[in-house]
KOLMARLO-994720 format. One line per field, with one value per residue (C-alpha): residue number from 0; x, y, z; residue in one letter. Coordinates in steps of 0.1 Angstrom, whole numbers. Each point is the difference from the previous one (the first is absolute). Layout:
resi (NUM/...)
x (X/...)
y (Y/...)
z (Z/...)
resn (a/...)
***
This chain:
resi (0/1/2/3/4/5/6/7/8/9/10/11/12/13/14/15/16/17/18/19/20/21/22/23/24/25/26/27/28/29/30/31/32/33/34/35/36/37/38/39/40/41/42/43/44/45/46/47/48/49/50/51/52/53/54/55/56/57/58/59/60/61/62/63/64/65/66/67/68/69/70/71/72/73/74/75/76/77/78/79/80/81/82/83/84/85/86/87/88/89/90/91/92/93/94/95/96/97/98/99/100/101/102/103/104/105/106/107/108/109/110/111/112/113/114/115/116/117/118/119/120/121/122/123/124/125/126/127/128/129/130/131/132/133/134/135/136/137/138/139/140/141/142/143/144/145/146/147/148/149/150/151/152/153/154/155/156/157/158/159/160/161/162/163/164/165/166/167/168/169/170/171/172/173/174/175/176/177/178/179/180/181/182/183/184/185/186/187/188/189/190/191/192/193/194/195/196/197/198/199/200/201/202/203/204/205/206/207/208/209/210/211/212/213/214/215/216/217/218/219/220/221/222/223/224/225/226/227/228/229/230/231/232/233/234/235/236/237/238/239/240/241/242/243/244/245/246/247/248/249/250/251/252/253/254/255/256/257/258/259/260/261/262/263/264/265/266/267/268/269/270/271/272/273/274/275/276/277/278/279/280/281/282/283/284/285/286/287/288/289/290/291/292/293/294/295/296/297/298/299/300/301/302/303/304/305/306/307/308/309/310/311/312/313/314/315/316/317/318/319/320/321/322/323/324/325/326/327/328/329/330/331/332/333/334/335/336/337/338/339/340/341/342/343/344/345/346/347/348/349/350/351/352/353/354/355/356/357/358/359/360/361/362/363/364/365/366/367/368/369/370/371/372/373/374/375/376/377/378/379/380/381/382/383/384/385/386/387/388/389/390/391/392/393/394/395/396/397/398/399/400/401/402/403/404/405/406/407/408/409/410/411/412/413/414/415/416/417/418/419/420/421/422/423/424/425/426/427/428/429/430/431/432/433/434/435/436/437/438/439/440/441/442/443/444/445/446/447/448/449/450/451/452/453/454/455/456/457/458/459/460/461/462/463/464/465/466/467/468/469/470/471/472/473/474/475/476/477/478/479/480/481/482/483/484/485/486/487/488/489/490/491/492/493/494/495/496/497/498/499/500/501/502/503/504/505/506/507/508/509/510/511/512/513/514/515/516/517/518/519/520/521/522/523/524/525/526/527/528/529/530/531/532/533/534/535/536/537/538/539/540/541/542/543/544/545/546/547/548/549/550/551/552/553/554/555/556/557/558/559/560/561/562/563/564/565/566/567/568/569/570/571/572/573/574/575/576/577/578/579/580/581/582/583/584/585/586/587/588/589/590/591/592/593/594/595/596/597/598/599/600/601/602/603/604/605/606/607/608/609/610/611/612/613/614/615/616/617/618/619/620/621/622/623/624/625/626/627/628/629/630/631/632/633/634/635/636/637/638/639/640/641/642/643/644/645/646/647/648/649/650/651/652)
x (97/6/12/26/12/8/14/22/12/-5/33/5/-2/-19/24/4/-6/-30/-15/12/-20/-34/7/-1/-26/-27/16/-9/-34/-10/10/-22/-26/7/-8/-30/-12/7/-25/-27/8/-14/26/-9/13/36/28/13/32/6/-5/21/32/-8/-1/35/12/-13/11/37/-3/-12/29/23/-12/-5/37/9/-17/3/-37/1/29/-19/-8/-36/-15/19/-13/-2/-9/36/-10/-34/20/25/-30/-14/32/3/-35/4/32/-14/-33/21/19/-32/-12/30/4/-41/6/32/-17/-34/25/20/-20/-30/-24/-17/3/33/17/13/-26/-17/-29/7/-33/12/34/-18/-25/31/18/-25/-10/36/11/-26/1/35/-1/-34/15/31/-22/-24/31/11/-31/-9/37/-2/-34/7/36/-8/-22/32/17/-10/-20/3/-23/21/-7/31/6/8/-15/30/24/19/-39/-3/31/-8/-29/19/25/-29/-10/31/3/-1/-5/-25/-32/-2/-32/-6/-30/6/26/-1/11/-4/0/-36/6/5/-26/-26/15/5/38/10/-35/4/-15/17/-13/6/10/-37/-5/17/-34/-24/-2/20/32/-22/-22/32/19/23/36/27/10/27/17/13/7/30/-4/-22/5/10/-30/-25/17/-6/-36/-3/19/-24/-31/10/10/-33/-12/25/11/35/18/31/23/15/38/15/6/37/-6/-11/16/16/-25/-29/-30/-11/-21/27/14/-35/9/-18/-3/21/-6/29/-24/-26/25/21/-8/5/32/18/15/34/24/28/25/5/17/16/18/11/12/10/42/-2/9/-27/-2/-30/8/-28/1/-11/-35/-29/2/34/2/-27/19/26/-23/-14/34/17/-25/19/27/26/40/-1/-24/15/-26/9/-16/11/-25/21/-29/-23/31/3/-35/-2/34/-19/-32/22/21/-32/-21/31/26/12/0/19/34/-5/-14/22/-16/19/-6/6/-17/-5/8/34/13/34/-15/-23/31/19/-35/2/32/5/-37/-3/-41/-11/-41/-8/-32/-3/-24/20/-23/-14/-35/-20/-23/1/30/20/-25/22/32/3/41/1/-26/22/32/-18/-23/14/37/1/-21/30/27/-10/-15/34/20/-20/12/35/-1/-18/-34/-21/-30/-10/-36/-12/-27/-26/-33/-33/8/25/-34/-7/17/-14/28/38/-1/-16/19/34/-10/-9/35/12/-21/4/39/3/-17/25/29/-16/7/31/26/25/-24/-3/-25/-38/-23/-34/-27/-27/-27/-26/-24/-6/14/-21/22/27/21/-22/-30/-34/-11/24/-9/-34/6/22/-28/-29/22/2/-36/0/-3/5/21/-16/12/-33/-30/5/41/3/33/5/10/27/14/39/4/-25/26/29/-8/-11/31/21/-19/3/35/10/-26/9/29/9/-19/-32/-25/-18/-31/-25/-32/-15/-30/-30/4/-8/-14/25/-35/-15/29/2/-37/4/29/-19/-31/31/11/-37/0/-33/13/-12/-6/31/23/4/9/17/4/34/2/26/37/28/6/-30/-26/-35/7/27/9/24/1/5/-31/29/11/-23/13/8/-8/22/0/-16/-34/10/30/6/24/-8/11/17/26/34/27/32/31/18/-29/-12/38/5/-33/10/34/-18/-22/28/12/-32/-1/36/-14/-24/-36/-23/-24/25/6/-36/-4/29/-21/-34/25/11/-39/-19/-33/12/-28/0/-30/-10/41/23/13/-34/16/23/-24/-16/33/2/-34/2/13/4/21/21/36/2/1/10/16/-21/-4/-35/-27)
y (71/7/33/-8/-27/21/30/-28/-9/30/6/-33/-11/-31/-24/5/-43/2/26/-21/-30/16/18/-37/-10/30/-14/-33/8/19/-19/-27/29/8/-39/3/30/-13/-29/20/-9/-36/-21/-38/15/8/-27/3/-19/20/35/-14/-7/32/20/-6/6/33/0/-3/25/28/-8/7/32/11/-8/12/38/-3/12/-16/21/35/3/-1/26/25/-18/29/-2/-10/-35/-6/4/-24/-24/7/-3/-34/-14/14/-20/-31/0/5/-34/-15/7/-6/-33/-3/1/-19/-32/6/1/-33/-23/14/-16/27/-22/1/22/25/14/22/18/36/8/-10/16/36/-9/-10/30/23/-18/-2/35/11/-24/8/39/0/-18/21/33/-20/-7/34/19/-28/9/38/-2/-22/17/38/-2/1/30/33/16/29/14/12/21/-4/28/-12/-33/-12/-23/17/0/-39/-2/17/-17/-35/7/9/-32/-16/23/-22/27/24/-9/29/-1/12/22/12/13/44/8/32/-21/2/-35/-20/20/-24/-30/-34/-6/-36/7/34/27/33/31/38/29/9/-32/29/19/-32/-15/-31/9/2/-31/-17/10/7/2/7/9/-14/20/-20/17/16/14/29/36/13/26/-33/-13/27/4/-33/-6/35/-21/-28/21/26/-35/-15/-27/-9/-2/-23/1/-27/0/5/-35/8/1/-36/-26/-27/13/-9/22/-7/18/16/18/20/32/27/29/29/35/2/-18/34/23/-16/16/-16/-10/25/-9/12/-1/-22/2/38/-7/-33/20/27/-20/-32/-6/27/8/13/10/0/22/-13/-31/-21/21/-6/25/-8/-39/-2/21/-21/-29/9/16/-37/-12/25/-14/25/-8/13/10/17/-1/29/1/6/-29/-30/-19/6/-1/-40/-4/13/-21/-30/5/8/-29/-23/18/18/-27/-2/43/-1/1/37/13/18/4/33/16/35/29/27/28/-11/15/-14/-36/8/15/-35/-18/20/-5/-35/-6/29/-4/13/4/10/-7/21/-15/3/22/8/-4/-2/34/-1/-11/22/30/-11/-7/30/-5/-31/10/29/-23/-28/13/30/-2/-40/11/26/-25/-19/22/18/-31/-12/30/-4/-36/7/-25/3/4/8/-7/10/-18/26/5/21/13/20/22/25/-16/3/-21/-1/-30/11/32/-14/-23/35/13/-31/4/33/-9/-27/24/24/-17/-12/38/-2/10/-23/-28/-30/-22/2/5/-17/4/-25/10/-21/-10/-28/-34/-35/-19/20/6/16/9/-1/-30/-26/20/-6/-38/-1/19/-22/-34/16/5/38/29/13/36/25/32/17/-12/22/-6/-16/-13/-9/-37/-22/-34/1/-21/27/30/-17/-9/38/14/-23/14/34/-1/-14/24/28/30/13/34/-22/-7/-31/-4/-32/-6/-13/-3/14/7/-27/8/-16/-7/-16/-24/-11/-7/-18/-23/-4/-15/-21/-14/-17/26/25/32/16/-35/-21/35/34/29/26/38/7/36/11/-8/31/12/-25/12/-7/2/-14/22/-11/40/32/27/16/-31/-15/-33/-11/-31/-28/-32/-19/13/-12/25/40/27/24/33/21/30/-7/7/18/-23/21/16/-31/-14/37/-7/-38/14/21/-28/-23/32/-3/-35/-2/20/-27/24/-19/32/19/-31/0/38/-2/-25/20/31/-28/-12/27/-19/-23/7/-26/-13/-15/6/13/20/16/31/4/15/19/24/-5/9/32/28/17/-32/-3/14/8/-18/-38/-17/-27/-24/5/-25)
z (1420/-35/7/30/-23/-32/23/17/-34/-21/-6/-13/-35/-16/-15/-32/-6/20/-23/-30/14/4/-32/-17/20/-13/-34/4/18/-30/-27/15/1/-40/-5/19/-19/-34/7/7/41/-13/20/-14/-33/17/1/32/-9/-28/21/27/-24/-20/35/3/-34/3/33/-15/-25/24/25/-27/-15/40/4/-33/9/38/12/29/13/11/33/0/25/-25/-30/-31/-34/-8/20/-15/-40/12/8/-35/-21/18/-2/-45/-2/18/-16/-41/6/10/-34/-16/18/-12/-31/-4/16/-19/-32/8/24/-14/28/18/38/0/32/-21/-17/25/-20/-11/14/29/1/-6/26/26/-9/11/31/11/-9/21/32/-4/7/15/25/7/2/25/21/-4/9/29/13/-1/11/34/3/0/26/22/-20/5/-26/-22/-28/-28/-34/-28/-18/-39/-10/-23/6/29/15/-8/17/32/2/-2/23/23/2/10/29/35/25/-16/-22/-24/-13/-39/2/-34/-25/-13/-36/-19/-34/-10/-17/32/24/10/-11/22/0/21/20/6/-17/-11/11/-8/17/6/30/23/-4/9/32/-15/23/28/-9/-8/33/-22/20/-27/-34/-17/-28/-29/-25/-10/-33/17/1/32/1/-7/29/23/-8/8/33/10/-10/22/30/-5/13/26/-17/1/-37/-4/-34/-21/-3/-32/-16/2/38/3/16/-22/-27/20/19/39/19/24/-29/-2/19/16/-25/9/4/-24/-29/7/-4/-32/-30/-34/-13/-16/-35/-7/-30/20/-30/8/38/-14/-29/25/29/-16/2/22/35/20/35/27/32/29/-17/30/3/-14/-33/-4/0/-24/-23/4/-6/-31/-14/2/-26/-24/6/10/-1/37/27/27/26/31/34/38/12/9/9/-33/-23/11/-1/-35/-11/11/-18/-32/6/2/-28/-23/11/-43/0/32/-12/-13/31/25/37/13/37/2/9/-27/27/-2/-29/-1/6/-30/-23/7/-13/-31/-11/3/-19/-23/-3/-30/21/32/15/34/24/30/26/29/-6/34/7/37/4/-19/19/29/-14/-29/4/-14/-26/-18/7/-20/-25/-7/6/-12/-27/-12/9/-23/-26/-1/-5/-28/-19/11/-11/-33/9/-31/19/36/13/30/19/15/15/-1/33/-17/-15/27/27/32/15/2/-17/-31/1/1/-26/-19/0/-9/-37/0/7/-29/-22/-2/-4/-34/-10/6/-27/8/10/-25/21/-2/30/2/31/1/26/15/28/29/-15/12/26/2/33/32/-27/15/-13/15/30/0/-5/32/17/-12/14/28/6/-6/2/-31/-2/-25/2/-8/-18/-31/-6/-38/-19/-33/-6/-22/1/3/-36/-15/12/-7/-35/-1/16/-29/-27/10/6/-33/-21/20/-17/28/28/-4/32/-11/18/1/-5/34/-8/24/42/23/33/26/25/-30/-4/36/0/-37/25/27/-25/-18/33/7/29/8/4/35/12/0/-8/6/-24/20/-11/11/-15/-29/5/6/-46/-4/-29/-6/-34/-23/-36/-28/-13/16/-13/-17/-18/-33/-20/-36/-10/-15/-19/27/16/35/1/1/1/25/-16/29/-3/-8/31/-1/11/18/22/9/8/20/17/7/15/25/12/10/19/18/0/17/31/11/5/-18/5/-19/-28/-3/-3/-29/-18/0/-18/-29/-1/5/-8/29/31/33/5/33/11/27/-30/-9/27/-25/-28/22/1/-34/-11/24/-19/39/11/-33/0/-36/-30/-13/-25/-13/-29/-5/-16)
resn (x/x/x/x/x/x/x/x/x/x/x/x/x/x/x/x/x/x/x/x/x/x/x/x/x/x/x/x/x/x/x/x/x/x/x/x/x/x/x/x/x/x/x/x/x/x/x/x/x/x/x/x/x/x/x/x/x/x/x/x/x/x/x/x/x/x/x/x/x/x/x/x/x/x/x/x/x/x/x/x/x/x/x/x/x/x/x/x/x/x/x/x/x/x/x/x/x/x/x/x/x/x/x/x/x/x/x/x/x/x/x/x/x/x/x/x/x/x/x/x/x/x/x/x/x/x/x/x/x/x/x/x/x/x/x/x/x/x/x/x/x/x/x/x/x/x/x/x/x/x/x/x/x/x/x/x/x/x/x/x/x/x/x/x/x/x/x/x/x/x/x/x/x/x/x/x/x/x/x/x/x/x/x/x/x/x/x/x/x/x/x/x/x/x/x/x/x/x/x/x/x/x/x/x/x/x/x/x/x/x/x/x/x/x/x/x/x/x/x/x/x/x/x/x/x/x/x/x/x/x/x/x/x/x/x/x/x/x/x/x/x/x/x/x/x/x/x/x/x/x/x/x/x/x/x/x/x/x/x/x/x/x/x/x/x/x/x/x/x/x/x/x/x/x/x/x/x/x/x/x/x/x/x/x/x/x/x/x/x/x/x/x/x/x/x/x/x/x/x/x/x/x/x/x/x/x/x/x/x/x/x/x/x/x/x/x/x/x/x/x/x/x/x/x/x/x/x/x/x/x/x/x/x/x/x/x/x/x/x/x/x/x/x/x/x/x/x/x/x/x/x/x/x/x/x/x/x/x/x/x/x/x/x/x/x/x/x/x/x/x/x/x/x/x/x/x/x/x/x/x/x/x/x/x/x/x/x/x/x/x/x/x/x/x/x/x/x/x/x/x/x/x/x/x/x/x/x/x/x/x/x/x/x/x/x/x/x/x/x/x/x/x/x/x/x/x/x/x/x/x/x/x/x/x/x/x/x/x/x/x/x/x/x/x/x/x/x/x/x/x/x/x/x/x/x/x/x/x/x/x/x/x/x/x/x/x/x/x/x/x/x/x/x/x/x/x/x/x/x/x/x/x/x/x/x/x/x/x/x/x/x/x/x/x/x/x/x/x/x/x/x/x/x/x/x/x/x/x/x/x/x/x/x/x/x/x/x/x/x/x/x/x/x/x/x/x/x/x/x/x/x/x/x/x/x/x/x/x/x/x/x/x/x/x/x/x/x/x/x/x/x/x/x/x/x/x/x/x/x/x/x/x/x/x/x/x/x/x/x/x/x/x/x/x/x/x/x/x/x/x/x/x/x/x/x/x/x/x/x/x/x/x/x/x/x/x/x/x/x/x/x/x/x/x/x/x/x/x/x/x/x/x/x/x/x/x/x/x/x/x/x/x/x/x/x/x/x/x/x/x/x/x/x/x/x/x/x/x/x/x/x/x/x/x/x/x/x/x/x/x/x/x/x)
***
């Protein structure tokens, strides 16, 4: 009965009055107690009349230091520490003024019967019988509440990972949760110092529980990450731990990620597979990009994708006098003027939103010349393996032929600094994708030996980015909601990893150290094995792989590799100032070969074949094999010395 009656009126709070009125009932009950006490419990010795009118002079005193510090305003099935102090810091003020009042009637009536001289013995003796029926009695509600109540919630056995304050914290807002009784098994903490140690009745455990039977004795059901001042390797190791064992592992926001400054327990989220693969933060020296771009005008082709509107992103911190921001994509571009408009709205005044296509070259010229941009950051592409397999057209008209639209009107325009947005499938391509996106660097490079040319050239070169547009992880998510299958191309495929913020910042740094003919690579850190990281999901998702989903083996895309490389075997690096970044040294290209070669393959690309477009591409990138492609007939005539018809120009490695 109990029960049904504090569910029917659990969400209901106790007047704040009522609680004031038992609160000076415990008061009075143990002052009358402190009496008692004094007089060795010998009750013919106690003047009942006397007790009676001193009951409710102490009685007054309490009710104003209770009003005064307002302890009786908590809610009391949350009561904290903070509640039980208030109660304290009234009961200290009440209690002074009793001896102050004491000692001021004892010094001026002088008779010791009088009302207002309550013993001092029996002031200290009712403090500490009120202080403690006061929060005794609170904590006994709580616990009897909690106790009754979460027998209606459902109930899950959690571990908190980092028994600070953002631990306390998680652990409190816990308890205030009305649907779910998460149960504190125990706190983990790598600091020696607070290992095996009793924190609000919970005691704090290492790393080394994961090797007892305690997760399995305590059923345990989740671990809760929060910490944030962690390395991102520490937090890997641990999420592995956790899943090695099937238990699900949930992350605390950021604090700036709170609502209204304040913590509940829907803001605790699933861990990612994102949070696996992050690796620490990078550390750059900012002032280098902000004393390049700052004042300046900058311009971001593809700056609705996913590379290019992080650029743009970050390059508004610096404050530029203009960012001209370029894509074809209606629909992104107003997506991405709303987010900047919500997020940027101050920095919005300098940002122009242009649509245009960079194959149009006298669209592009007009865009020059009314904005002069003294930095162009080239991201615009066509980026999609497969798809570009089937449409290799579009792939030269974009990536090679937008790439020298816009290359070449740099120049004319006198931009201080053009850098181009590549990838590692430009290393050994197996793909049109990657090889287009080969003559496009190999393009850029020239023109920075140019006599006339007054503009420096900068590649940047890197792998998969987390999140970004039609990647394999957002895939996978879609997939997993769906309740599988999973596509893997083959069990052994592996990709190197990077968040968009990391590459950006990267891309920035290089472009602003770089003098011009440089490849800058990245640092990606090791191969991930795609199979691993849709298992890794499906553990994430609370799902048992083979049981609720599927992993399929679809077998590897048309120009898909098993096998990602940020350097041809010709190619070695030099380091620079930072250890994440590189320069791949590669042979310098002749201008006007490459521009004579470039010349020819619109000749080809005019006539429509894409056999023949393709074949011209293989003679510029000779290292460029299909794999697993309608165009793999082509190398088969041009690895047959019997089915050549003489030599080829090429550009070579």
């Amino acid at each position: 009965m109990i029960t049904r009656f504090l569910r029917l009126y659990a969400n209901r709070f106790v007047s704040r009055w009522l609680v004031l009125l038992i609160d000076l009932a415990l008061v009075t009950f143990s002052f009358q107690m402190a009496v008692v006490v004094r007089h060795n419990f010998e009750l013919s010795k106690v003047d009942l009349q006397l007790v009676f009118d001193q009951s409710l002079l102490v009685l007054g005193f309490y009710l104003v230091a209770f009003l005064v510090f307002r302890s009786f305003s908590g809610v009391v099935r949350h009561t904290s520490v903070e509640d039980a102090f208030k109660l304290v810091k009234a009961s200290s003020a009440a209690a002074i003024f009793l001896t102050i009042i004491n000692l001021a009637s004892y010094k001026y009536v002088g008779a010791k019967s009088n009302v207002f001289f309550v013993p001092i013995s029996v002031v200290i003796i009712h403090f500490v019988f009120s202080s403690f029926l006061l929060i005794s009695s609170r904590f006994i509600f709580k616990t009897i509440y909690h106790t009754l109540f979460d027998r209606g919630r459902t109930k899950v056995n959690v571990l908190i990972y980092g028994a600070g304050a953002s631990g306390m914290l998680v652990k409190n807002t816990f308890s205030q949760d009305k649907s779910t009784y998460f149960h504190v098994v125990g706190f983990i903490d790598d600091n020696p110092t607070k290992q095996n140690k009793v924190i609000q009745g919970v005691r704090v455990h290492s790393v080394a529980l994961f090797e007892s039977d305690f997760i399995e004795r305590k059923d345990v059901d989740e671990v809760i990450l929060s910490i944030h001042n962690i390395s991102n390797i520490r937090k890997r190791e641990i999420i592995d731990l956790c899943l090695l064992h099937n238990i699900k592992v949930k992350s605390v926001p950021p604090i700036e990620k709170w609502i209204n400054g304040e913590l509940t327990s829907r803001q605790i989220k699933a861990v990612k597979i994102e949070d696996l693969l992050q690796r620490d933060v990078i550390q750059l020296d900012k002032d280098n990009v902000r004393n390049e771009v700052y004042e300046k005008v900058v311009m971001v082709t593809g700056a609705a994708g996913s590379i290019g509107s992080e650029i743009a992103r970050q390059l508004l911190h610096y404050r530029p006098a203009q960012l001209i921001l370029v894509d074809q994509g209606e629909t992104p571009m107003y997506e991405l003027e709303q987010e900047l408009r919500k997020v940027h709205a101050a920095l919005l005044s300098s940002v122009r939103l242009v649509i245009a296509d960079i194959r149009n070259e006298r669209r592009m010229r007009q865009i020059f010349k009314k904005y002069r941009p003294n930095y162009v950051f080239h991201a615009a592409a066509y980026k999609h393996v497969p798809l570009m397999e089937e449409n290799a057209y579009e792939a030269v008209m974009v990536n090679i032929f937008g790439t020298q639209n816009i290359a070449d009107l740099s120049m004319e325009f006198g931009v201080q600094k053009f850098v181009m947005v590549s990838t590692d499938k430009a290393v050994n391509p197996t793909n049109v994708m990657g090889a287009t996106k080969r003559i496009a660097e190999i393009y850029t490079q020239s023109l920075n030996n140019t006599m006339v040319n007054t503009t420096r050239f900068v590649t940047t070169r890197f792998g998969n980015v987390l999140g970004s547009n039609g990647s394999v992880i957002p895939l996978f998510k879609k997939q997993i909601e769906a309740g599988g299958p999973i596509t893997v191309t083959h069990p052994d495929i592996t990709r190197y990893f990077m968040t968009i913020p990391e590459a950006c910042q990267l891309v920035l740094e290089a472009g602003v150290i770089g003098e011009g003919g440089e490849i800058f690579i990245f640092d990606m850190g090791e191969s991930v094995r795609i199979l691993d990281i849709a298992k890794k999901m499906v553990k994430l998702s609370g799902l048992q792989l083979g049981k609720d989903i599927q992993i399929s083996f679809t077998g590897l895309r048309p120009g898909e590799k098993l096998y990602e490389e940020l350097l041809a075997s010709t190619e070695n690096t030099q380091p620079t100032h930072h250890e994440k970044i590189m320069i791949a040294k590669v042979r310098v290209y002749d201008y006007d070969q490459v521009s004579q070669q470039l010349v020819n393959l619109k000749q080809v690309l005019s006539l429509g074949d894409e056999n023949r477009i393709v074949s011209k591409i293989k003679e510029l990138v000779p290292e460029f094999v299909s794999n697993n492609s309608r165009f793999e007939e082509l190398d088969k005539v041009r690895f047959n010395p019997d089915l050549e018809a003489g030599p080829k120009e090429t550009l070579g490695h």
